[in-house]
CHARMM-style PDB file with segment names, atoms N, HN, CA, C and O in Angstrom:
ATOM      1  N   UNK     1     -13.189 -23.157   7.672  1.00  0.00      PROA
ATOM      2  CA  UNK     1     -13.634 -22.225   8.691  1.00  0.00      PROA
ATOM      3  C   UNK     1     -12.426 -21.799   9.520  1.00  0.00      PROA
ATOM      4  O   UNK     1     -11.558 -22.650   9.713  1.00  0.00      PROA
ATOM      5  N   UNK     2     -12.252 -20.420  10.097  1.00  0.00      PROA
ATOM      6  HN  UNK     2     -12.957 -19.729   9.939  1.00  0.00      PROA
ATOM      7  CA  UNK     2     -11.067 -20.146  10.341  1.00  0.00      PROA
ATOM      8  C   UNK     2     -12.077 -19.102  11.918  1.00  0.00      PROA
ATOM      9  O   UNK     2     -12.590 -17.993  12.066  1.00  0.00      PROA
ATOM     10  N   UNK     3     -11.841 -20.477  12.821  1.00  0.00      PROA
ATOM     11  HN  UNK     3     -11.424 -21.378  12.700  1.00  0.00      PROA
ATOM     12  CA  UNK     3     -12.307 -19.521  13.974  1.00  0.00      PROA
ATOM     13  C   UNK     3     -12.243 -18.835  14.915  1.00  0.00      PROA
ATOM     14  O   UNK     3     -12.975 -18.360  15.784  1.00  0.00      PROA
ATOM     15  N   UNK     4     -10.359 -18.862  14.347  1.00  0.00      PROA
ATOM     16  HN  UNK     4      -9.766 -19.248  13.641  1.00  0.00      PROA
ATOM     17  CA  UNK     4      -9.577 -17.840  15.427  1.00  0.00      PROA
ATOM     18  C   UNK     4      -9.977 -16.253  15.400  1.00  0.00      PROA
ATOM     19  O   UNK     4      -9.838 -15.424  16.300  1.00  0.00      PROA
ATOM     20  N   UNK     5     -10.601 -16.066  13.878  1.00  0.00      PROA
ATOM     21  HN  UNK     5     -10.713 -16.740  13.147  1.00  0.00      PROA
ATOM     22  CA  UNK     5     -10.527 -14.657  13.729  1.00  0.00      PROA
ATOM     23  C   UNK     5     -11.897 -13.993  14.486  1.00  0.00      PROA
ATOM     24  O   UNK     5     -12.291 -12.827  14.518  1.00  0.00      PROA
ATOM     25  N   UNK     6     -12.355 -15.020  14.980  1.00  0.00      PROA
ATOM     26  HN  UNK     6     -12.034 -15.967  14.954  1.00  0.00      PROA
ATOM     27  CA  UNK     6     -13.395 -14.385  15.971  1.00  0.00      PROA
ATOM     28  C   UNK     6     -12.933 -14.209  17.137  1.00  0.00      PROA
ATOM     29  O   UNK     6     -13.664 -13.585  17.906  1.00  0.00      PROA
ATOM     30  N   UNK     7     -12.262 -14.450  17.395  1.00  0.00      PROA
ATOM     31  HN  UNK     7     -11.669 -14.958  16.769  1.00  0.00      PROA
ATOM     32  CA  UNK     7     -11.619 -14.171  19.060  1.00  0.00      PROA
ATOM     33  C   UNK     7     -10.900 -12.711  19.124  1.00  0.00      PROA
ATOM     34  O   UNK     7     -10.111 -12.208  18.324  1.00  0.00      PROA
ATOM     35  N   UNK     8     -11.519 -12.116  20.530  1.00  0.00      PROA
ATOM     36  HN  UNK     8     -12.160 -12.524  21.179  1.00  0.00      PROA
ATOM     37  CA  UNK     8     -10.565 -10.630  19.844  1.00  0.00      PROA
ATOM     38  C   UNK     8      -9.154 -10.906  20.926  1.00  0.00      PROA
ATOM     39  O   UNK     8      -8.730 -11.523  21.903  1.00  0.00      PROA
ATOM     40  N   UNK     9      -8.803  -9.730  19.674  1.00  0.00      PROA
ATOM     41  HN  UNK     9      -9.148  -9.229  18.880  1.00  0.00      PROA
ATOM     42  CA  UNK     9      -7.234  -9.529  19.629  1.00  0.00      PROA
ATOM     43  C   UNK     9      -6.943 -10.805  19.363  1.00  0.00      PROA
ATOM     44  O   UNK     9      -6.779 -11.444  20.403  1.00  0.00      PROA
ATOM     45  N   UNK    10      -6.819 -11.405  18.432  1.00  0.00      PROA
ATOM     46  HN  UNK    10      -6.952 -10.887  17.587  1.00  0.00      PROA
ATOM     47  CA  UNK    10      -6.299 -12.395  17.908  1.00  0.00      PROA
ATOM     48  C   UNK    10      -5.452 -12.505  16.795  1.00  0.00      PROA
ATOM     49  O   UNK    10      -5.942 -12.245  15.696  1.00  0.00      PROA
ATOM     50  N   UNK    11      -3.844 -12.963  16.895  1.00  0.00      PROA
ATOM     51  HN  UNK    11      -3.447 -13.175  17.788  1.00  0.00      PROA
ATOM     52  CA  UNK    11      -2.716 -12.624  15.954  1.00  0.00      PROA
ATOM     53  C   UNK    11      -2.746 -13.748  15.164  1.00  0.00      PROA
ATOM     54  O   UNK    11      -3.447 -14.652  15.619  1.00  0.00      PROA
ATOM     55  N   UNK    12      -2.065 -14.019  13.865  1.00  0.00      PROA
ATOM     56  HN  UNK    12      -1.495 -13.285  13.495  1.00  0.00      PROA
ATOM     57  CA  UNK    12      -1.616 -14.884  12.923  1.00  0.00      PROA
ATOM     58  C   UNK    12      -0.685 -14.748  12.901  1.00  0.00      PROA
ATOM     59  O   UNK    12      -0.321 -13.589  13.102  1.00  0.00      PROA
ATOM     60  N   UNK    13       0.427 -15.839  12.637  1.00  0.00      PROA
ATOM     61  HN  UNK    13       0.131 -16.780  12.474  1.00  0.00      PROA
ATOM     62  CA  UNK    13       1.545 -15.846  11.904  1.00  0.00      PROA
ATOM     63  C   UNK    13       1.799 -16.180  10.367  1.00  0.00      PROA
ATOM     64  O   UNK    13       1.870 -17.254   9.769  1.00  0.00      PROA
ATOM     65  N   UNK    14       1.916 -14.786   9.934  1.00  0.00      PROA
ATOM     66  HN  UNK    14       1.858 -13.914  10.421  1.00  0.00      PROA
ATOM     67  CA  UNK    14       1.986 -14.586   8.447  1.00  0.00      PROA
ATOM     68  C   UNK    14       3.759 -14.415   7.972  1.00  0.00      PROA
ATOM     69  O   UNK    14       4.251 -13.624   7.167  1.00  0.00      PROA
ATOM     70  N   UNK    15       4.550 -15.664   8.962  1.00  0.00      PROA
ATOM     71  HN  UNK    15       4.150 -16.306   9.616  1.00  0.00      PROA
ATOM     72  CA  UNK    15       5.810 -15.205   8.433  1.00  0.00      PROA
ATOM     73  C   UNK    15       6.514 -15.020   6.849  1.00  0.00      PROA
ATOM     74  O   UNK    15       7.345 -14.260   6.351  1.00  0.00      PROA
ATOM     75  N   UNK    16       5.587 -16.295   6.323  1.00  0.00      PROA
ATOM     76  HN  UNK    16       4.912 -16.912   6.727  1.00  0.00      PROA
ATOM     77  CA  UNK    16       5.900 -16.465   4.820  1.00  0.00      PROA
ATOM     78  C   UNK    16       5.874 -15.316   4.170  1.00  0.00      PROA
ATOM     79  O   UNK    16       6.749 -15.247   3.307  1.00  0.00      PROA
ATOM     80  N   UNK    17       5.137 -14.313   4.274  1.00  0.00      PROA
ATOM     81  HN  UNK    17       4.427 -14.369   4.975  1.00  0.00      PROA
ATOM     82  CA  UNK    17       5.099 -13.052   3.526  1.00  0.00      PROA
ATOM     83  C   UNK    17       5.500 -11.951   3.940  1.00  0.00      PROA
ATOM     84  O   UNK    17       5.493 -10.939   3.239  1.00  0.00      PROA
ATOM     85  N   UNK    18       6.108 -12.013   5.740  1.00  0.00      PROA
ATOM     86  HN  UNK    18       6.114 -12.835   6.310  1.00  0.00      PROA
ATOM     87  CA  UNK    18       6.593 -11.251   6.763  1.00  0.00      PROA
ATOM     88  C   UNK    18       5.792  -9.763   7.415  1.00  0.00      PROA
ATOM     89  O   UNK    18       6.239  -8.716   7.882  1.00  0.00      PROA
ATOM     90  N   UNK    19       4.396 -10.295   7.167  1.00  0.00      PROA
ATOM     91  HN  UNK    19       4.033 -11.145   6.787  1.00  0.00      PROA
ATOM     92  CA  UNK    19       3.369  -9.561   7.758  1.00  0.00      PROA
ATOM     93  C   UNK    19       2.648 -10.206   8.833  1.00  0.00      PROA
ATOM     94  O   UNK    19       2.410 -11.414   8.846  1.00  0.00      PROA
ATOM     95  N   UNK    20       2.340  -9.478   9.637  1.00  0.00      PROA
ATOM     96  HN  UNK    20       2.534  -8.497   9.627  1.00  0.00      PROA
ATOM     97  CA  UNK    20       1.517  -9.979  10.797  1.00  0.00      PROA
ATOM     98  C   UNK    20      -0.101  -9.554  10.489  1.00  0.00      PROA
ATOM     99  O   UNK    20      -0.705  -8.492  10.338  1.00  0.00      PROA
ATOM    100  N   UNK    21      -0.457 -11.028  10.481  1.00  0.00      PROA
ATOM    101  HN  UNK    21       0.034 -11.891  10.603  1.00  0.00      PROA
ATOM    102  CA  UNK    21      -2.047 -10.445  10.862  1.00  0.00      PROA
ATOM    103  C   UNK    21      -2.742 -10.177  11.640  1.00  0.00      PROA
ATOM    104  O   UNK    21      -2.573 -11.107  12.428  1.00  0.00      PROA
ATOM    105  N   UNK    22      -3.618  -9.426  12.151  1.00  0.00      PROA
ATOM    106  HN  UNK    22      -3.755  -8.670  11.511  1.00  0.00      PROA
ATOM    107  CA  UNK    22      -4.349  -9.348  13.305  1.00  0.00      PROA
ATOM    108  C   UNK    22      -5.749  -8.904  13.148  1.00  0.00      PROA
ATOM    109  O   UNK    22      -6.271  -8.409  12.148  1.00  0.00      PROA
ATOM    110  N   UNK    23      -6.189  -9.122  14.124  1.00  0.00      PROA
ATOM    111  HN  UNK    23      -5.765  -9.523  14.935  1.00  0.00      PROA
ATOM    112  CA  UNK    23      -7.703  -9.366  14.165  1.00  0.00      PROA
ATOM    113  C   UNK    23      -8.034  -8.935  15.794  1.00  0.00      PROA
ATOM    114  O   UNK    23      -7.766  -9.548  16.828  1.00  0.00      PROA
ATOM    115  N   UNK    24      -9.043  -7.028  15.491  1.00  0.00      PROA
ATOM    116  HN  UNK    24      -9.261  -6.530  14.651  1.00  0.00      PROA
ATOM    117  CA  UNK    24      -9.171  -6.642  16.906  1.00  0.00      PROA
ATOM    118  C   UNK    24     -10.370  -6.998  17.345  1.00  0.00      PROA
ATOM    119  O   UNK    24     -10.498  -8.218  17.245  1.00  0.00      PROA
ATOM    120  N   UNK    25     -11.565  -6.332  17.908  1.00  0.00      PROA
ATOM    121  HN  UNK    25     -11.461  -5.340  17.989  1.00  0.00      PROA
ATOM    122  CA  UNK    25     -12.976  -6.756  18.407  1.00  0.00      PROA
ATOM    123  C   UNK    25     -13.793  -6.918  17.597  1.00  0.00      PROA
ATOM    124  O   UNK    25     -14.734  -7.706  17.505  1.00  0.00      PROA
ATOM    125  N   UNK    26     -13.294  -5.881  16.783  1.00  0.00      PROA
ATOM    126  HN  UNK    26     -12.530  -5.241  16.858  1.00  0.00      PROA
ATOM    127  CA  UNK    26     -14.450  -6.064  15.358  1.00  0.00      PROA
ATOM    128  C   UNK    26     -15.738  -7.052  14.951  1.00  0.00      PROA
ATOM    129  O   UNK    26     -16.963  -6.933  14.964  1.00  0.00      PROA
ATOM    130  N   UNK    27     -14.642  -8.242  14.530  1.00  0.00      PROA
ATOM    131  HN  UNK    27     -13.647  -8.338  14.519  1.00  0.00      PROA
ATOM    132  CA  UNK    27     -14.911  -9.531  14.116  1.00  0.00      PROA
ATOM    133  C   UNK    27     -15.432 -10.485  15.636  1.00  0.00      PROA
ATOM    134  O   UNK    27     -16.071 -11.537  15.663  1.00  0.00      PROA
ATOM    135  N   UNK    28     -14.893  -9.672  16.798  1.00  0.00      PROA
ATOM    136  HN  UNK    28     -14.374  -8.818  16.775  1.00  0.00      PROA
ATOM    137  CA  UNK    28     -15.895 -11.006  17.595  1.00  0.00      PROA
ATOM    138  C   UNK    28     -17.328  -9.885  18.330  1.00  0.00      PROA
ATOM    139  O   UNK    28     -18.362 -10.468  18.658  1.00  0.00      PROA
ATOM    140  N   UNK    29     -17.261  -8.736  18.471  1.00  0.00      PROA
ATOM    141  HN  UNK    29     -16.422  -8.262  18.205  1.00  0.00      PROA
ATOM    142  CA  UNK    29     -18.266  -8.439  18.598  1.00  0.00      PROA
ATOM    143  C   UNK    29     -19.816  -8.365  17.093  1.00  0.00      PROA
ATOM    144  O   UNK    29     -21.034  -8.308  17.258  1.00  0.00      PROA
ATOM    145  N   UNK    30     -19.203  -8.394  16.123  1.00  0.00      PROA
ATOM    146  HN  UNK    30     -18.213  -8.440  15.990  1.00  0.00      PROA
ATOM    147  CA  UNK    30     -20.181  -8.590  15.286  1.00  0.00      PROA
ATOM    148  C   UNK    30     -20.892  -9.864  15.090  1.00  0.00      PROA
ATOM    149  O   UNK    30     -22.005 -10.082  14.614  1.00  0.00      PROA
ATOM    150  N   UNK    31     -19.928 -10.713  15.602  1.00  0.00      PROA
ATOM    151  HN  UNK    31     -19.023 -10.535  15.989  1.00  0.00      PROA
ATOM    152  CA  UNK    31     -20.590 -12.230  16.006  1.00  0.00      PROA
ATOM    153  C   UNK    31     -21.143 -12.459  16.975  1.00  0.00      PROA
ATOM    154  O   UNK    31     -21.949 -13.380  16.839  1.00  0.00      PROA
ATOM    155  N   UNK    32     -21.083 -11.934  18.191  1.00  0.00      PROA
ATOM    156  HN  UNK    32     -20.428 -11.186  18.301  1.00  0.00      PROA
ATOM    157  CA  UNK    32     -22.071 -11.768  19.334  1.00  0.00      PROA
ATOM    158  C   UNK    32     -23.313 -11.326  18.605  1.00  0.00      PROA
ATOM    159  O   UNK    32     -24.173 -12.168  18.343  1.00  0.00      PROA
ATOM    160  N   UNK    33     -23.483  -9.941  18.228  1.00  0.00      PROA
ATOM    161  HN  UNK    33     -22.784  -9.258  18.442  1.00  0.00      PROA
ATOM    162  CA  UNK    33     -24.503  -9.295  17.975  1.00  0.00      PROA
ATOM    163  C   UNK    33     -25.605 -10.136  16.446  1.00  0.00      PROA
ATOM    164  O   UNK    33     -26.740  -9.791  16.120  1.00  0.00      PROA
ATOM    165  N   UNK    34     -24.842 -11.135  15.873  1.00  0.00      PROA
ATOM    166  HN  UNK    34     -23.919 -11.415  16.137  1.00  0.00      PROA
ATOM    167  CA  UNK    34     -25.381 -12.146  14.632  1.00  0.00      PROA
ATOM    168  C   UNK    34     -26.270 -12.935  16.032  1.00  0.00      PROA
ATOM    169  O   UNK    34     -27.485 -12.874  16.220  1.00  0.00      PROA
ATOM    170  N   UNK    35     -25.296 -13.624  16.849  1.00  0.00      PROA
ATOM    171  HN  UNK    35     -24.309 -13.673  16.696  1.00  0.00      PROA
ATOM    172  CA  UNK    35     -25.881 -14.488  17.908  1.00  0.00      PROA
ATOM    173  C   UNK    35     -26.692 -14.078  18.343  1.00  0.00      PROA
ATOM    174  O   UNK    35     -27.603 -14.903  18.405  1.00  0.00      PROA
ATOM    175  N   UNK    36     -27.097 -12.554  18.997  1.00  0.00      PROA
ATOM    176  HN  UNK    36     -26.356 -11.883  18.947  1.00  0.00      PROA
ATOM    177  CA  UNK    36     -28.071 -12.688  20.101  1.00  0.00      PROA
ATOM    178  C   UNK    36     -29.336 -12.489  19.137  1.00  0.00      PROA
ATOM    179  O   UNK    36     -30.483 -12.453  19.583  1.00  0.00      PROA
ATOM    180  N   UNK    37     -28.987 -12.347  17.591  1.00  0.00      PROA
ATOM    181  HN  UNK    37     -28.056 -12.377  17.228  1.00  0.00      PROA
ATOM    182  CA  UNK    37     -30.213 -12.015  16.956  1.00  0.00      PROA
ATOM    183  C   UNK    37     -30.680 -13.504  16.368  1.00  0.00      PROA
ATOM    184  O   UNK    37     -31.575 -13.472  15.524  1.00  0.00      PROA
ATOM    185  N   UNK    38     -30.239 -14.578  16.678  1.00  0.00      PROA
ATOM    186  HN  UNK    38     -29.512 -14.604  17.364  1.00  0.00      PROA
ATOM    187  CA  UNK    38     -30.348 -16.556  16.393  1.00  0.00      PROA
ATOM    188  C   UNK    38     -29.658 -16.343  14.792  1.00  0.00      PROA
ATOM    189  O   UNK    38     -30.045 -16.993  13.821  1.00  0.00      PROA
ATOM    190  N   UNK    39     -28.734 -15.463  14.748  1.00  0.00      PROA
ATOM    191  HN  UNK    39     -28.419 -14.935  15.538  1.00  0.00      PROA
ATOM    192  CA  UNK    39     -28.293 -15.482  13.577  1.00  0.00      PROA
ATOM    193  C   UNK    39     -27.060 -16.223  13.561  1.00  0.00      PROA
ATOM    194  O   UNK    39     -26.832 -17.155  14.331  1.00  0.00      PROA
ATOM    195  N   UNK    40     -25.860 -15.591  12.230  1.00  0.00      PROA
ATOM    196  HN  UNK    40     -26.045 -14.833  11.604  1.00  0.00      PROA
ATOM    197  CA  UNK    40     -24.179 -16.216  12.613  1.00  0.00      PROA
ATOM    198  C   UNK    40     -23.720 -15.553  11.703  1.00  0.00      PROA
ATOM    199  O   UNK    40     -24.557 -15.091  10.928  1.00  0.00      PROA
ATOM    200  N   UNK    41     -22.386 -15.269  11.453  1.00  0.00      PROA
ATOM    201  HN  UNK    41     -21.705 -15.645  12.082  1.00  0.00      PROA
ATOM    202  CA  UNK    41     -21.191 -14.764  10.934  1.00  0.00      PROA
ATOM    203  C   UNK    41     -20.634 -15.943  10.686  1.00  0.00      PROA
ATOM    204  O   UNK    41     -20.526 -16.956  11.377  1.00  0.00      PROA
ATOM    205  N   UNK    42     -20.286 -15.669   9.576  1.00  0.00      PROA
ATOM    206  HN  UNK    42     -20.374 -14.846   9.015  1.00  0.00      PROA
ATOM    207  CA  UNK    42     -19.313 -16.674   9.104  1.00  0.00      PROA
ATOM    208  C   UNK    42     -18.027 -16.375   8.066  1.00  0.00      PROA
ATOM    209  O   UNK    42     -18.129 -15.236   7.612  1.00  0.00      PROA
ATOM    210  N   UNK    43     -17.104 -16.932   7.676  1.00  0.00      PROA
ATOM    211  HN  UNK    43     -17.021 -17.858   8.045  1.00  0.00      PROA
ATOM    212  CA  UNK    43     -15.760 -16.454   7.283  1.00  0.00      PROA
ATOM    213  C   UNK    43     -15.554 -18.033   6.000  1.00  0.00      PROA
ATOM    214  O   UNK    43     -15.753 -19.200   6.340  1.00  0.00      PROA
ATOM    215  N   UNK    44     -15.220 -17.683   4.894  1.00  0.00      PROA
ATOM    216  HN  UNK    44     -15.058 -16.735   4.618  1.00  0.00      PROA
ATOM    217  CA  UNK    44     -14.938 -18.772   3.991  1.00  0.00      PROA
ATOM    218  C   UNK    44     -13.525 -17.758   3.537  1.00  0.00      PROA
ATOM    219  O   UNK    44     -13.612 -16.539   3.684  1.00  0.00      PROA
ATOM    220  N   UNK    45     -12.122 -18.452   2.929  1.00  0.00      PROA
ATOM    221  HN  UNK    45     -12.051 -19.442   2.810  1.00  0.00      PROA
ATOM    222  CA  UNK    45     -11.436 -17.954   2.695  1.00  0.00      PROA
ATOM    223  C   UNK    45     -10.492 -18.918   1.447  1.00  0.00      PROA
ATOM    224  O   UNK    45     -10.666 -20.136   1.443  1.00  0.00      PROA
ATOM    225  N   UNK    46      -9.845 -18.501   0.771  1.00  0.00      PROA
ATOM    226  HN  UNK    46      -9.704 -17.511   0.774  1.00  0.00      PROA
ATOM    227  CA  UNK    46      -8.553 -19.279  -0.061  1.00  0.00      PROA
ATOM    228  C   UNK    46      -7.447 -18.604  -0.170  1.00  0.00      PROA
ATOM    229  O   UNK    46      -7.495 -17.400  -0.423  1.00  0.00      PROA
ATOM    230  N   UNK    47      -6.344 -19.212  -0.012  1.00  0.00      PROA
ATOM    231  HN  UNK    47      -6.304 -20.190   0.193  1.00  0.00      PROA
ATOM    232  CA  UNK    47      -5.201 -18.922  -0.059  1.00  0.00      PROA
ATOM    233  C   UNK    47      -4.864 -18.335  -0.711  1.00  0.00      PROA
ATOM    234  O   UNK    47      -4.725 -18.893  -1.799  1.00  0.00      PROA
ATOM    235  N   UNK    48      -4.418 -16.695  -0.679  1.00  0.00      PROA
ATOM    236  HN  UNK    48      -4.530 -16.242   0.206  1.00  0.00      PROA
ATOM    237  CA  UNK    48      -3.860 -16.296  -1.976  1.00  0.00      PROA
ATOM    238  C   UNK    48      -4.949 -15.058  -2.755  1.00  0.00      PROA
ATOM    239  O   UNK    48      -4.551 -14.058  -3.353  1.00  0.00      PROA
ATOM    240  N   UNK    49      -6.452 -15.483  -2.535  1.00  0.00      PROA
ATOM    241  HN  UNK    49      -6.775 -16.295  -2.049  1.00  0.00      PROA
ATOM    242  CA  UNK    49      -7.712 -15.237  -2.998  1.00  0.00      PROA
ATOM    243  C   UNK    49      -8.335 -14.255  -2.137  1.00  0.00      PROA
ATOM    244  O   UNK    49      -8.899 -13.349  -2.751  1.00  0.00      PROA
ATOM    245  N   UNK    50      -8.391 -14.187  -0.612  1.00  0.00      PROA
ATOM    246  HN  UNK    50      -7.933 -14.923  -0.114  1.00  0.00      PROA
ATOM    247  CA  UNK    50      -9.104 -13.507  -0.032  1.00  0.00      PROA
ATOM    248  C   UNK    50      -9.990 -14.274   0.642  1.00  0.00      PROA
ATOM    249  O   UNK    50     -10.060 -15.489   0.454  1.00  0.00      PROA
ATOM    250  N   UNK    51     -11.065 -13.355   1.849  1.00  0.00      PROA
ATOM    251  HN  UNK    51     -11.008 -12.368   2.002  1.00  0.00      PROA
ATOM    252  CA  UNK    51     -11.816 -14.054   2.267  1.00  0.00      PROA
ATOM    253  C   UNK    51     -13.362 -13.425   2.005  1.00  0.00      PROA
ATOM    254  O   UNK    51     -13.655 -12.466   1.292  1.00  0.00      PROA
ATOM    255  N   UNK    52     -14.199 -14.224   2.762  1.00  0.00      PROA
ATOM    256  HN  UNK    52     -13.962 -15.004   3.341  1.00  0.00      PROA
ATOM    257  CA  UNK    52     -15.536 -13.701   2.113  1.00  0.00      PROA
ATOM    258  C   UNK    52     -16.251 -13.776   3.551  1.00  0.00      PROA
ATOM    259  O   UNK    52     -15.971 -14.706   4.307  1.00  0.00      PROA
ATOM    260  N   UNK    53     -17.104 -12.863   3.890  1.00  0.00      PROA
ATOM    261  HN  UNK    53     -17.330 -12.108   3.276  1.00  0.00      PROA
ATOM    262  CA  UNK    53     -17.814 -13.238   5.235  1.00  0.00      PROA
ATOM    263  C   UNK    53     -19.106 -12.961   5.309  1.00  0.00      PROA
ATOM    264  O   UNK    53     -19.450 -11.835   4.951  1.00  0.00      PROA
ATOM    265  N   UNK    54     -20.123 -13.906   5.786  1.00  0.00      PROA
ATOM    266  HN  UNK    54     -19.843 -14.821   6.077  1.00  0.00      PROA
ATOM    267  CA  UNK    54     -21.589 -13.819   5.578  1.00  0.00      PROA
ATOM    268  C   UNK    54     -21.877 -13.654   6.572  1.00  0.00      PROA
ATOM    269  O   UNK    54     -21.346 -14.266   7.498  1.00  0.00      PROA
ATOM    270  N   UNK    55     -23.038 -12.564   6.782  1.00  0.00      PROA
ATOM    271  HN  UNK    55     -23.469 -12.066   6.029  1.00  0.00      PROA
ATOM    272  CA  UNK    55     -23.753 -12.603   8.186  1.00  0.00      PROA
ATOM    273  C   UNK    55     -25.245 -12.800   7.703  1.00  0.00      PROA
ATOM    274  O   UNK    55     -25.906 -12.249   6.823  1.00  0.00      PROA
ATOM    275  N   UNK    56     -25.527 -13.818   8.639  1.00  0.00      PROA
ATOM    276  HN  UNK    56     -24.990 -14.265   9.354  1.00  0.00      PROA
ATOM    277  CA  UNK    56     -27.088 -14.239   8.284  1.00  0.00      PROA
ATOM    278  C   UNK    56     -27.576 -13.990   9.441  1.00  0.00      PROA
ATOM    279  O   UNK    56     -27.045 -14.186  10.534  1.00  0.00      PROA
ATOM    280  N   UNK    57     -29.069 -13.350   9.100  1.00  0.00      PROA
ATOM    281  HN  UNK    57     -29.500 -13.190   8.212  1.00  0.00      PROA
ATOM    282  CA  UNK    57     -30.207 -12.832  10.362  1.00  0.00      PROA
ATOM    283  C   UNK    57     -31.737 -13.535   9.731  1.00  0.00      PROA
ATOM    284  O   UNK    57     -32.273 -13.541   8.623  1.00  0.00      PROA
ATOM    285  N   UNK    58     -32.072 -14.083  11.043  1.00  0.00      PROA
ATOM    286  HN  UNK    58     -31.637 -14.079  11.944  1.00  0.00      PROA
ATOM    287  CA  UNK    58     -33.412 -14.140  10.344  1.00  0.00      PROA
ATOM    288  C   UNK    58     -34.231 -13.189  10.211  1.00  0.00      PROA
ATOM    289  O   UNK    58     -34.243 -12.209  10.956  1.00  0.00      PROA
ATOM    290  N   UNK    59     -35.141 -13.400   9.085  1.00  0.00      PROA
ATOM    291  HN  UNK    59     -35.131 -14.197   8.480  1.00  0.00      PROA
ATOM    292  CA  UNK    59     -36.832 -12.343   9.326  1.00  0.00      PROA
ATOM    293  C   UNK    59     -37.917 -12.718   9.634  1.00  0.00      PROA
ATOM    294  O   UNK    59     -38.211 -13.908   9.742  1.00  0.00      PROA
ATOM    295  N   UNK    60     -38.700 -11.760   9.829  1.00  0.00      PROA
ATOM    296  HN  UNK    60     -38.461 -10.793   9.741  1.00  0.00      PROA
ATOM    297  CA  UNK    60     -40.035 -12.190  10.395  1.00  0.00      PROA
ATOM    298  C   UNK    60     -40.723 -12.949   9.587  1.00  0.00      PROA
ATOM    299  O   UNK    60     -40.130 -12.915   8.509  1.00  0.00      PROA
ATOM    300  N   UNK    61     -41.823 -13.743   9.496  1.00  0.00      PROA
ATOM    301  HN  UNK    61     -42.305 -13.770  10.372  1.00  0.00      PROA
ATOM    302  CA  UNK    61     -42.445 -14.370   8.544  1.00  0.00      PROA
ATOM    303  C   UNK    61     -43.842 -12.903   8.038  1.00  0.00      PROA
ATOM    304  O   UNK    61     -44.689 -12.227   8.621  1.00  0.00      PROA
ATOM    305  N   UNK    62     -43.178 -13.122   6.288  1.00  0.00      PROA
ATOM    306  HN  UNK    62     -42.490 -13.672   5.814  1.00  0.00      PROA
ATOM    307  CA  UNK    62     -44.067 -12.202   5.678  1.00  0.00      PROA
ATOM    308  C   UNK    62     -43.215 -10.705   5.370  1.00  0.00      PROA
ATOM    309  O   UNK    62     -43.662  -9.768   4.707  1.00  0.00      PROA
ATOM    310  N   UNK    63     -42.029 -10.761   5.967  1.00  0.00      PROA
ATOM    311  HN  UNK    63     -41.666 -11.521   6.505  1.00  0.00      PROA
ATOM    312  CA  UNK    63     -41.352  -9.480   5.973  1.00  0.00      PROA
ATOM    313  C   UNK    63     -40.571  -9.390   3.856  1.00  0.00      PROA
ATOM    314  O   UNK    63     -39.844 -10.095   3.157  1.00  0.00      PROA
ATOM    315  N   UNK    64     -40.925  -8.789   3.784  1.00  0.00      PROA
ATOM    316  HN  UNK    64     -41.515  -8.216   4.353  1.00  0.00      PROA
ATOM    317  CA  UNK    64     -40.188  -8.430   2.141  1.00  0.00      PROA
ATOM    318  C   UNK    64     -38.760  -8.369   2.325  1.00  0.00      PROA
ATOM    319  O   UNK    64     -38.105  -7.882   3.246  1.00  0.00      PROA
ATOM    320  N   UNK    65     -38.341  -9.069   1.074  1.00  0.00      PROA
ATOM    321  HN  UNK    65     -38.874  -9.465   0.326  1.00  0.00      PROA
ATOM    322  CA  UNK    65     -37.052  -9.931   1.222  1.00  0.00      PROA
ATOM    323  C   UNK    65     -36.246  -8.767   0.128  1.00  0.00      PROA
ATOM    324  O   UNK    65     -36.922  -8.364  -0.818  1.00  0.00      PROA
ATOM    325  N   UNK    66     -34.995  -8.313   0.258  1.00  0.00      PROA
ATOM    326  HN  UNK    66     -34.445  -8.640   1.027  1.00  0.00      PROA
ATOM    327  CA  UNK    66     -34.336  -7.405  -0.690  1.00  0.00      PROA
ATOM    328  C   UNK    66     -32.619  -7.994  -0.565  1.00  0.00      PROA
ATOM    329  O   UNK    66     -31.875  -8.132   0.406  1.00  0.00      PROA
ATOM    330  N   UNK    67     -32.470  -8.204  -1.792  1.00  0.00      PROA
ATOM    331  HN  UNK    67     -33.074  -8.092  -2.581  1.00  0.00      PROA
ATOM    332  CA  UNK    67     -31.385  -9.178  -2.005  1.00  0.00      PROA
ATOM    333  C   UNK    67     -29.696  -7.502  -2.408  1.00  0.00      PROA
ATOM    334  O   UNK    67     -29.597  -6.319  -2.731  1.00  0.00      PROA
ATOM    335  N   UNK    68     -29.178  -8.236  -2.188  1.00  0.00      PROA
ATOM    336  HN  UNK    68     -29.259  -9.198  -1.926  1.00  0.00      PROA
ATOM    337  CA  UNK    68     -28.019  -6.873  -2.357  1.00  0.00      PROA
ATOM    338  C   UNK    68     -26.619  -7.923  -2.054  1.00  0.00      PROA
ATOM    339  O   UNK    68     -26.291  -8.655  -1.121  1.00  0.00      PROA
ATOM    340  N   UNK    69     -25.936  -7.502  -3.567  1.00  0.00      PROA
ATOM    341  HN  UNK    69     -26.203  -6.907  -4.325  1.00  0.00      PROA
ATOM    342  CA  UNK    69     -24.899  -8.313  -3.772  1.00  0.00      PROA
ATOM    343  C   UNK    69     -23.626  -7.371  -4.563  1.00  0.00      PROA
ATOM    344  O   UNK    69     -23.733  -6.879  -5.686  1.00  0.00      PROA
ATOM    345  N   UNK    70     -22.616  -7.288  -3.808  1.00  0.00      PROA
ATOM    346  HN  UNK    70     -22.528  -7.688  -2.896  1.00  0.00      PROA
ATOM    347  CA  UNK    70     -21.544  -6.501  -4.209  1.00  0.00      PROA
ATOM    348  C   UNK    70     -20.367  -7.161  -4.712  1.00  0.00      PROA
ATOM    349  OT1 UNK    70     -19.396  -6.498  -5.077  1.00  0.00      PROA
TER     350      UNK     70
END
């Protein structure tokens, strides 16, 4: 879990490859808005590989479920 990248304006040091990363509101206001819905954002990543980020919301009970995977 990498939970700096929720904080806004939040920098990395990517000297090894001599890029800077950064991370503006984006990523922490979309996590507010997961939160106020009892949901969450989340970030899984590997070195080298990329990262992957899930946002889970709940539904109502009985609401039709539609799955969508890219």
């Amino acid at each position: 879990d990498h939970p700096a990248v929720f904080q806004r304006y939040w920098t990395a040091d990517a000297s090894s490859i001599r890029k800077e990363v950064r991370s503006g509101l984006g990523l922490a206001i979309a996590r507010q808005v997961a939160l106020a819905h009892r949901g969450a954002l989340t970030v899984r990543s590997v070195r080298g590989a990329g990262a992957a980020f899930v946002l889970w919301l709940p539904m109502a009970a009985g609401s039709d479920v539609a799955s969508v995977t890219e």
